[in-house]
C-alpha positions as CSV (number, residue, x, y, z in Angstrom):
1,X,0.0,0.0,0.0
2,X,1.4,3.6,-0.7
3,X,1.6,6.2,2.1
4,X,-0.3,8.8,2.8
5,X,1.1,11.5,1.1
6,X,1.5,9.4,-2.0
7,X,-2.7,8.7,-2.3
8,X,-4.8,11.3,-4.6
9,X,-7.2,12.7,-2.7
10,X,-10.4,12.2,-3.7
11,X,-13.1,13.4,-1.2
12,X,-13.5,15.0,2.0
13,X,-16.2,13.8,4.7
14,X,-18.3,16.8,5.4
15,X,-20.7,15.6,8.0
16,X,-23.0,12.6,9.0
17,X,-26.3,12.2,6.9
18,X,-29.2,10.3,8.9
19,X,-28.4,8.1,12.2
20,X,-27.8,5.1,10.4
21,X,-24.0,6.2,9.8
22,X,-24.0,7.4,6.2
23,X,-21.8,10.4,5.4
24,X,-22.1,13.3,2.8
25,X,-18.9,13.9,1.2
26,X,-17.3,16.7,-0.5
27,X,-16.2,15.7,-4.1
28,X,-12.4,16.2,-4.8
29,X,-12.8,14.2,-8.2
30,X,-14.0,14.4,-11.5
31,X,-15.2,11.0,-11.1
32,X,-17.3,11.0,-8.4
33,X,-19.2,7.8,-9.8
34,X,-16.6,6.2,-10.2
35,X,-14.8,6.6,-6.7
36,X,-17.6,6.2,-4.5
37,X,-19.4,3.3,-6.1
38,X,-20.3,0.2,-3.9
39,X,-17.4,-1.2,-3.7
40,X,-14.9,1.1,-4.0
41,X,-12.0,1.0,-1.6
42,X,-11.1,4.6,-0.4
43,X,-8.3,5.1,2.4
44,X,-8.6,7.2,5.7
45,X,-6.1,8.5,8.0
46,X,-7.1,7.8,11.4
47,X,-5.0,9.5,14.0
48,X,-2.2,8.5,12.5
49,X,-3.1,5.2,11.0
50,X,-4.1,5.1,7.3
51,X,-7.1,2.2,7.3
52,X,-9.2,0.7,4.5
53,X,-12.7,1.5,4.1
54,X,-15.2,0.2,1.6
55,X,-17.9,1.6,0.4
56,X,-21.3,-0.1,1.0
57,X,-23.9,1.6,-0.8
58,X,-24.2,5.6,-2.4
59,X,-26.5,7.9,-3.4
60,X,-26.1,11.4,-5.0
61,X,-28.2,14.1,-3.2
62,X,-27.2,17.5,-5.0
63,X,-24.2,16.3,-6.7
64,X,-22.6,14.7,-3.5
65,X,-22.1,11.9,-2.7
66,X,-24.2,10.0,0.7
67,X,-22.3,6.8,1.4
68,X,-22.5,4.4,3.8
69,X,-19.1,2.8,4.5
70,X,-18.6,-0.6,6.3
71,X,-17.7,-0.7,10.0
72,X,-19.2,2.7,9.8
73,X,-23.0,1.9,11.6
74,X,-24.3,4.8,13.3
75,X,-24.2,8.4,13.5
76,X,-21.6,8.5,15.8
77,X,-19.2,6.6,14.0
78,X,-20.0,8.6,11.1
79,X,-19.2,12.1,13.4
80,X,-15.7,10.6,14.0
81,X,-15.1,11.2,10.2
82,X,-16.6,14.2,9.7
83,X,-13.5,16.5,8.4
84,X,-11.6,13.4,7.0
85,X,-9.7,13.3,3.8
86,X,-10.5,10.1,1.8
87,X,-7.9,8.9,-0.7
88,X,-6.8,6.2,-3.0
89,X,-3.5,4.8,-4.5
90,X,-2.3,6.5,-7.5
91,X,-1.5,4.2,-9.5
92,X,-5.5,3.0,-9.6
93,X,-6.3,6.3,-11.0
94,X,-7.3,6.0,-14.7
95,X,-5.1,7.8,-17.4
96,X,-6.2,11.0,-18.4
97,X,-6.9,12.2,-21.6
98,X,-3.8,14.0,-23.3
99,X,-4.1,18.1,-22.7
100,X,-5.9,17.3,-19.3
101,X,-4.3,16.6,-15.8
102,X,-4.9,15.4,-12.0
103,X,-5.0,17.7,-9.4
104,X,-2.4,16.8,-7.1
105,X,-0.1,16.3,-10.8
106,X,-0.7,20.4,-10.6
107,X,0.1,21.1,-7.1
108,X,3.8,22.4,-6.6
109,X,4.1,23.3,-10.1
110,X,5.9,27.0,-10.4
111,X,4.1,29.2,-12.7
112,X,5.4,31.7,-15.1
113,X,5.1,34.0,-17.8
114,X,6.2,33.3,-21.2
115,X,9.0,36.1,-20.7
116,X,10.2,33.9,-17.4
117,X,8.8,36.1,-15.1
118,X,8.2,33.7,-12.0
119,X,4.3,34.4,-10.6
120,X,4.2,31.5,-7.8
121,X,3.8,28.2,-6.9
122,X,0.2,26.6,-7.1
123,X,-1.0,25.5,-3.8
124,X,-4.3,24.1,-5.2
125,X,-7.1,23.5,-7.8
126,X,-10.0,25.0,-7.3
127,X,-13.5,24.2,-9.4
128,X,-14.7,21.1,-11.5
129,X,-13.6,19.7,-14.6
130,X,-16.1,22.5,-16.6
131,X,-14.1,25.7,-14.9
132,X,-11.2,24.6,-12.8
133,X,-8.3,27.5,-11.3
134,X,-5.0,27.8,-9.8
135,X,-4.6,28.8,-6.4
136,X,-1.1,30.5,-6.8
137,X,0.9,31.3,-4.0
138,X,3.0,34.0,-4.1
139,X,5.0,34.6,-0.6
140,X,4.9,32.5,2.4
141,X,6.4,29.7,0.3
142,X,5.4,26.9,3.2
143,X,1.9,27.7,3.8
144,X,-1.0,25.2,3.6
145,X,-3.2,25.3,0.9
146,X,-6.3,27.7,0.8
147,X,-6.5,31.0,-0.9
148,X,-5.4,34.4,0.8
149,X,-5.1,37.7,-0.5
150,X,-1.8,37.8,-1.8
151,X,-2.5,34.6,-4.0
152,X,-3.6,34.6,-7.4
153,X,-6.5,32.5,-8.7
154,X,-5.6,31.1,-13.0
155,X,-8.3,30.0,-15.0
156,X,-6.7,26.5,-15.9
157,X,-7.7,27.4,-19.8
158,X,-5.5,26.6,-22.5
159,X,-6.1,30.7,-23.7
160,X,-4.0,31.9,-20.3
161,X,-2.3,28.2,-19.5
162,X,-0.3,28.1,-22.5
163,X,2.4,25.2,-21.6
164,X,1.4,22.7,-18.4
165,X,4.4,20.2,-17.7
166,X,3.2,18.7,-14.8
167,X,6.8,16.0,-15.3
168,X,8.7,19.3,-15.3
169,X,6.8,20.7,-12.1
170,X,6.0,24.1,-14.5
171,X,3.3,26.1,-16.3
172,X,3.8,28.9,-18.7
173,X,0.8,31.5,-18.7
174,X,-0.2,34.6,-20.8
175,X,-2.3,36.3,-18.4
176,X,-4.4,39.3,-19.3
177,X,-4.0,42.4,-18.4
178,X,-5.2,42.7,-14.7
179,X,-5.4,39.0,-14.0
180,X,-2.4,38.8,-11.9
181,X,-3.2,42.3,-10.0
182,X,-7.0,41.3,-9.1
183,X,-5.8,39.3,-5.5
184,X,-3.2,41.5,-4.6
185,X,-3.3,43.9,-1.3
186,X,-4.3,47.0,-2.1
């Protein structure tokens, strides 16, 4: 089994649904029917102790996911998660289509203009597969994820994202004029 850190997220427990320990997730996929099928074996980290959990049965309720997961039986159980990240292996993700990328493949990539001009580093993708951006940090090199004034948010859209290299950790953008000036401190 890979670590941790080396599973693609996929979905984030948002809170219990009913008392018969169900959970609504947040979607971190592009696949949500795919993930979170009965069936489907998604990983949590339980203080400190990544565990299996399979998923027993799903429903979507305004395009979340409700699933029940096994071992998981009431809503108390189901509180415990609330806030978890749930994650698979890599290499069971399916290969994407050429020109189009995984999240986490994004995440740590610097970005740049085409004159070389180094903007940031993205901390995170924000949106669905219709109108995804780049949370680009631009100071505080460390920080978690999450945007903050001094980041700038990229449409991921070939007009602005003109080379992505996920391989080479780096994507070349032609921003408009303003774009990179909108999430700045005033």
């Amino acid at each position: 089994m890979a670590s941790w850190d080396e599973m693609a997220l996929v979905g984030r427990v948002a809170r219990p649904h009913g008392l018969r320990g169900h959970v609504i997730v947040n979607v971190d996929t592009d696949f949500p029917e795919d993930r979170f099928r009965p069936g489907a074996e998604l990983y949590v980290n339980r203080r400190g102790r990544v565990e299996s959990v399979a998923v027993v049965s799903v429903r979507f309720q305004q395009a979340r996911p409700v699933i029940a997961l096994h071992g998981v039986d009431d809503v108390n159980a189901a509180g415990e998660l609330a806030g978890a990240e749930l994650r698979v292996p890599r290499q069971l993700l399916t290969a994407l289509p050429k020109g189009t990328f995984y999240r986490h493949d994004l995440i740590g990539c610097s970005v740049e203009t085409e004159d070389g001009r180094v903007i940031g580093t993205v901390l995170d993708v924000e949106g669905t597969l219709g109108g995804s951006r780049l949370v680009v940090g631009t100071g505080d090199a460390g920080r978690a994820a999450g945007a903050r004034s001094d980041d700038v948010l990229v449409p991921l859209v070939s007009e602005i994202c003109r080379m992505v290299d996920p391989a080479a950790k780096r994507i070349v953008i032609t921003p408009p004029d303003g774009l990179l000036d909108l999430n700045r401190k005033v």
